[in-house]
C-alpha positions as CSV (number, residue, x, y, z in Angstrom):
1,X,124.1,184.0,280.7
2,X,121.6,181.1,280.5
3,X,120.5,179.7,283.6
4,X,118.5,176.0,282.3
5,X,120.3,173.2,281.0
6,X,116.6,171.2,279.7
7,X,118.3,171.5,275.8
8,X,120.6,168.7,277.5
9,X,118.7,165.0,277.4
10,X,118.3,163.6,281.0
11,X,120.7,161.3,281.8
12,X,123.3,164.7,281.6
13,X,121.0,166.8,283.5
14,X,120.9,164.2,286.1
15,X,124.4,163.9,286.0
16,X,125.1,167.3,285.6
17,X,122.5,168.3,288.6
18,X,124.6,165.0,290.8
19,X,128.0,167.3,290.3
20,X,126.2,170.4,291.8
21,X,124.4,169.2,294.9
22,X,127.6,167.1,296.0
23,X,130.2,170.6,295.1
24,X,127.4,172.4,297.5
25,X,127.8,169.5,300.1
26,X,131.0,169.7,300.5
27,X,132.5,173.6,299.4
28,X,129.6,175.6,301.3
29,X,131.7,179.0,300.1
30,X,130.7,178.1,296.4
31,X,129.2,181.6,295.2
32,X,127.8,180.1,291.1
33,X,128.8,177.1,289.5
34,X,129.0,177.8,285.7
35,X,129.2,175.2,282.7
36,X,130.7,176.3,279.7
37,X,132.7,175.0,276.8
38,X,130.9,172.3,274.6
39,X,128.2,171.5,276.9
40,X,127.3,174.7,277.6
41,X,126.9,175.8,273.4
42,X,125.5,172.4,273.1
43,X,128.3,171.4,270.4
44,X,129.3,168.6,272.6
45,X,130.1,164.7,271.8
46,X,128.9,161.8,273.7
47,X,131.4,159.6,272.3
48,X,132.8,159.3,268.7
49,X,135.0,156.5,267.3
50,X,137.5,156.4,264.8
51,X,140.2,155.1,263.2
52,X,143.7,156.7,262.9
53,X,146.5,156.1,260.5
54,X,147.9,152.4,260.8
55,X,144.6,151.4,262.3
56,X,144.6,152.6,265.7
57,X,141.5,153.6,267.4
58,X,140.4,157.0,268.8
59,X,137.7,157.5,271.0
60,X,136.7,161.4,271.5
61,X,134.3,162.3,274.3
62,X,133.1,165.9,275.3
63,X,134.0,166.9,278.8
64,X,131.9,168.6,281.2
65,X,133.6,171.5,281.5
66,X,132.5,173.4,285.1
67,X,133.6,176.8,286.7
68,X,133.5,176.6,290.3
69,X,133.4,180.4,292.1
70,X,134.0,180.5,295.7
71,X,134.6,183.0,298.2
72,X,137.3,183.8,300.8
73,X,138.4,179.6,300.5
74,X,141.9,178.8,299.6
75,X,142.3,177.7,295.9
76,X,144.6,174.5,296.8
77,X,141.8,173.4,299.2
78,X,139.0,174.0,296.6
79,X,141.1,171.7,294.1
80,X,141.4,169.1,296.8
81,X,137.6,169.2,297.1
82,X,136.7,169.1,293.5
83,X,138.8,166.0,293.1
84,X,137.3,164.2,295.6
85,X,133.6,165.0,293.9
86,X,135.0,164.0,290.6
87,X,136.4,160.8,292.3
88,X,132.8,160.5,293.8
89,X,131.2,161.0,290.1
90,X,133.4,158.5,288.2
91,X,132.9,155.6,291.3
92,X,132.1,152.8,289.1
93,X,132.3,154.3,285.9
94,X,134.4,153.4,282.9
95,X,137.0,156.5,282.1
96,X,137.0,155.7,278.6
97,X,133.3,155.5,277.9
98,X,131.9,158.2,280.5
99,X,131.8,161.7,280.6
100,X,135.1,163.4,281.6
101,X,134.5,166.1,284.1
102,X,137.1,169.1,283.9
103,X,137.0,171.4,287.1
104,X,138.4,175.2,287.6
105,X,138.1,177.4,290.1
106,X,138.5,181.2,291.1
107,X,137.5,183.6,293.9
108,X,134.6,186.0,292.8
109,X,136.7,188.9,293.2
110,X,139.1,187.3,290.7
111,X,136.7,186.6,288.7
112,X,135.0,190.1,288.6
113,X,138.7,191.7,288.1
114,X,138.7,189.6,285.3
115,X,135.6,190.4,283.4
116,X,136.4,194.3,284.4
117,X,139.8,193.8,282.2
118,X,138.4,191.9,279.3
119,X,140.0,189.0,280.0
120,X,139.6,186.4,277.2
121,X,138.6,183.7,278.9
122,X,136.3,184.9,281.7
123,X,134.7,187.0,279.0
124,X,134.1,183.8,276.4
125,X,132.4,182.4,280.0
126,X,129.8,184.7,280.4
127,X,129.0,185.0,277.3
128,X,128.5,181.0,276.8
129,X,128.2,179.9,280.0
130,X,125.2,178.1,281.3
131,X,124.4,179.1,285.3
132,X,123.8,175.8,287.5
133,X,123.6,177.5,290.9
134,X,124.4,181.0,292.0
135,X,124.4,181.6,295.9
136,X,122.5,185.4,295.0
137,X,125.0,186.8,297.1
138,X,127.3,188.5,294.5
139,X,126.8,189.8,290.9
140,X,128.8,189.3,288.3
141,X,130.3,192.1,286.9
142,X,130.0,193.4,283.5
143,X,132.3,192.0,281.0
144,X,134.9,194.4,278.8
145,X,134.5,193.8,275.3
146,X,137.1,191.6,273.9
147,X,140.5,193.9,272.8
148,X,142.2,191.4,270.1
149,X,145.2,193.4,270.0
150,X,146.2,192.8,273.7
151,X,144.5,189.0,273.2
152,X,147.3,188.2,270.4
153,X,150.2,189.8,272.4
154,X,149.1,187.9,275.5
155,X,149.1,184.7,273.9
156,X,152.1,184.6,272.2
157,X,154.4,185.9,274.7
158,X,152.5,183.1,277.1
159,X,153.5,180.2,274.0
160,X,157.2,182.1,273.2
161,X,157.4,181.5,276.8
162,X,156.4,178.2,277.5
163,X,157.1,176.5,274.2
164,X,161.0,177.8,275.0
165,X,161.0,176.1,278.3
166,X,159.7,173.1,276.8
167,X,162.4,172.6,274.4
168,X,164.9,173.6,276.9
169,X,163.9,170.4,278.9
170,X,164.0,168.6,275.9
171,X,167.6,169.5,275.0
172,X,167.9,168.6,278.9
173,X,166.8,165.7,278.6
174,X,168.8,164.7,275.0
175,X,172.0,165.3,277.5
176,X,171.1,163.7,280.5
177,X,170.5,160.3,277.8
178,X,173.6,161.0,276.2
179,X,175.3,161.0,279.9
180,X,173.1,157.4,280.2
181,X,171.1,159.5,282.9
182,X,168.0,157.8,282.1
183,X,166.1,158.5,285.2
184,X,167.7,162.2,285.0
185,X,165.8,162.1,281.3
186,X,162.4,161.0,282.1
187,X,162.0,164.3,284.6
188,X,163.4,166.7,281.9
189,X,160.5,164.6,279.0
190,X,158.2,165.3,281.9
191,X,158.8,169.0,282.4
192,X,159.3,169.2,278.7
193,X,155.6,168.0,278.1
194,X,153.9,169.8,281.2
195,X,155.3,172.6,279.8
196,X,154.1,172.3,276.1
197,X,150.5,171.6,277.5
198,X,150.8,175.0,279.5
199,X,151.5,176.6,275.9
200,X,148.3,175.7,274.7
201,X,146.1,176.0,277.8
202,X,148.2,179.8,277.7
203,X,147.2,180.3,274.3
204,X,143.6,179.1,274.2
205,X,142.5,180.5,277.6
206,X,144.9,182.8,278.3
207,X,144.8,181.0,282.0
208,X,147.0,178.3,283.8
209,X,146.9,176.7,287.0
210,X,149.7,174.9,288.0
211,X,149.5,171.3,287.5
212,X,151.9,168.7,287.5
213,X,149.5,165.4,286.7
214,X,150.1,165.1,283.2
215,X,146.7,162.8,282.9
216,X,144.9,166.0,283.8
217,X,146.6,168.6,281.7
218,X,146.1,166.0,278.7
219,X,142.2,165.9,279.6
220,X,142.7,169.5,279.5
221,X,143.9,170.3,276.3
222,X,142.6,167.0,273.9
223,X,139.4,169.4,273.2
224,X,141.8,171.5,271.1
225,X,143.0,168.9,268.9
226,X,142.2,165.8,268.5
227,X,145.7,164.8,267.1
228,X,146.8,165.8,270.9
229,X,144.7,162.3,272.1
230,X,147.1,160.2,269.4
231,X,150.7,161.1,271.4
232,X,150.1,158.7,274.6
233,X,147.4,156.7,273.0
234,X,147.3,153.7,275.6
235,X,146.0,151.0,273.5
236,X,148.2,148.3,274.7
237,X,149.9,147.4,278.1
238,X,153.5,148.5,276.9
239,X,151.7,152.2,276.1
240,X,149.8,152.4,279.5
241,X,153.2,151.4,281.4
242,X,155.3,154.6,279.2
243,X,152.8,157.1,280.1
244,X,152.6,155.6,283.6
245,X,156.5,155.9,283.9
246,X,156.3,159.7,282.9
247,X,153.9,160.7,284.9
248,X,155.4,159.1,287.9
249,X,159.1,160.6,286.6
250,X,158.0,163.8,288.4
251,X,158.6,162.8,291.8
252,X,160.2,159.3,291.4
253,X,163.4,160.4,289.6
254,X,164.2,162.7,292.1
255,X,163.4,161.6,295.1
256,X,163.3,157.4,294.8
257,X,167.3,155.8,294.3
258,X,164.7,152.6,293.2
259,X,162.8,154.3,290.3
260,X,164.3,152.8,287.2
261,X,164.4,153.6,283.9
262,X,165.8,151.7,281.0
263,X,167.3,153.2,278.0
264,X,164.6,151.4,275.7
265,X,162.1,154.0,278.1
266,X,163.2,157.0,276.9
267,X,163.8,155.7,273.4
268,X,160.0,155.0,273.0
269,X,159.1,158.2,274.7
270,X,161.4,160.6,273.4
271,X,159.1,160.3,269.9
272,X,155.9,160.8,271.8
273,X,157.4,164.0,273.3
274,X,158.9,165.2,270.1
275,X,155.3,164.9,268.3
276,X,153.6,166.5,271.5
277,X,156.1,169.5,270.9
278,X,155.1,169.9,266.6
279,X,151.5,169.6,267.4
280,X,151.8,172.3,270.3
281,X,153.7,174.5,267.7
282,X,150.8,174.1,265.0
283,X,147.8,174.3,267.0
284,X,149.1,177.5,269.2
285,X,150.1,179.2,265.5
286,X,147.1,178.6,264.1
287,X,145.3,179.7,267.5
288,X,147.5,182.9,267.5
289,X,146.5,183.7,264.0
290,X,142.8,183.6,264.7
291,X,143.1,186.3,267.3
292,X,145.0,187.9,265.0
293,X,142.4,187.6,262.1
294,X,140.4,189.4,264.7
295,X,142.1,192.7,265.3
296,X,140.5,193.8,261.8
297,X,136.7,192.6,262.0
């Protein structure tokens, strides 16, 4: 694994070096902090415009993708923390023009179990990774080499699975509309669409962690396509105020007797979901078929 990020230019190594002295300040159990993914191969893109079918813009922006190891600290505490130092990192920042910063974290004896077993994911991270701190306390430990075979039947019981439940929520939620349910509907298109972006986080990564924001499991999972960044494009007010509505379905329609939701809602979003579900079912074939293509080399 490399350990010096000076092929980056300076304004990401400062930025970069900012993100690891303020994890250490305030998760002192952090054990390494790897970057990996674009930034870490040096692939990456600072910011790319263009312009879509029917004229609508797309902005695509590398994210700074960073593996945060601790040890003996409890997982929902380490997200809290890592939220807070991306909150820190994007204080007066524009989100559309800066750096997205994508967070994960494990234990190291998770992590070690994981490279033992050839895990797909933990195994592409060593490989590419770039090391920005390690504590010298642990080693890591040496990584399996990849078994495609088990990689392919992994990943597609992991998209059967979740691609299943996804369009079970979205015949859920073509009932609930029929009934004129329309709050009832906007929690089943919001299950239905966490669930299809846990089919392709599955199916790249072979990982999940639970996650119910949908702003952060689409920041997740735009690297893989960049058709994925065209479903809630929020180019206009009306588009902001959909994907705002479906995020906010999650707890709102069940719990809040105020949340409303007009049929015209779920007519617009319905579409959005119903793209997010053939785009999901391309990308996850064509990513199942690569590991496939593998088995043979």
């Amino acid at each position: 694994m490399k350990d010096s990020i000076a092929y980056l230019p300076k304004d990401k190594q400062e930025e970069l070096n900012f993100l690891v002295k303020e994890i250490l300040k305030r998760l002192p159990q952090t054990e390494f902090i790897i970057l990996y993914g674009s930034y870490a191969r040096g692939n990456y893109v600072r910011r790319s415009l263009r312009i879509e079918d029917g004229g609508i813009p797309t902005v695509k922006i590398s994210d700074y993708d960073i593996y945060v190891v601790t040890s003996d600290f409890n997982s929902k505490k380490a997200e809290t923390v890592l939220d807070n130092v991306e909150d820190l990192f994007f204080a007066g920042k524009e989100f559309d023009r800066d750096t997205p910063v994508q967070f994960i974290n494990d234990d190291i004896k998770l992590l070690n179990k994981y490279l033992k077993e050839g895990r797909y994911f933990y195994t592409q991270i060593k490989q590419e990774g770039v090391l920005l701190y390690n504590s010298g306390k642990y080693k890591l430990a040496r990584r399996r080499k990849l078994n495609f075979v088990e990689i392919k039947e992994q990943a597609q019981k992991y998209f059967d699975e979740k691609l299943n439940e996804a369009n079970e929520f979205l015949i859920d939620t073509i009932n609930a509309y029929n009934r004129k349910n329309y709050k009832r509907a906007s929690f089943y298109l919001h299950q239905a669409c966490e669930n299809y972006y846990y089919a392709i986080r599955l199916t790249f990564t072979l990982r999940n962690n639970k996650q119910h924001n949908l702003s952060k499991l689409s920041s997740s999972t735009n690297r893989y396509s960049d058709d994925l960044k065209t479903v809630f494009s929020q180019d206009t007010p009306e588009e902001k105020q959909l994907f705002i509505l479906l995020k906010a379905a999650y707890v709102e329609a069940r719990y809040n007797p105020h949340f409303m939701v007009t049929k015209e809602d779920i007519d617009a979003l319905i579409p959005k979901v119903e793209l997010l579900r053939d785009i999901t079912k391309q990308i996850c074939e064509m990513k199942i078929k690569e590991y496939e293509d593998n088995i043979n080399m």
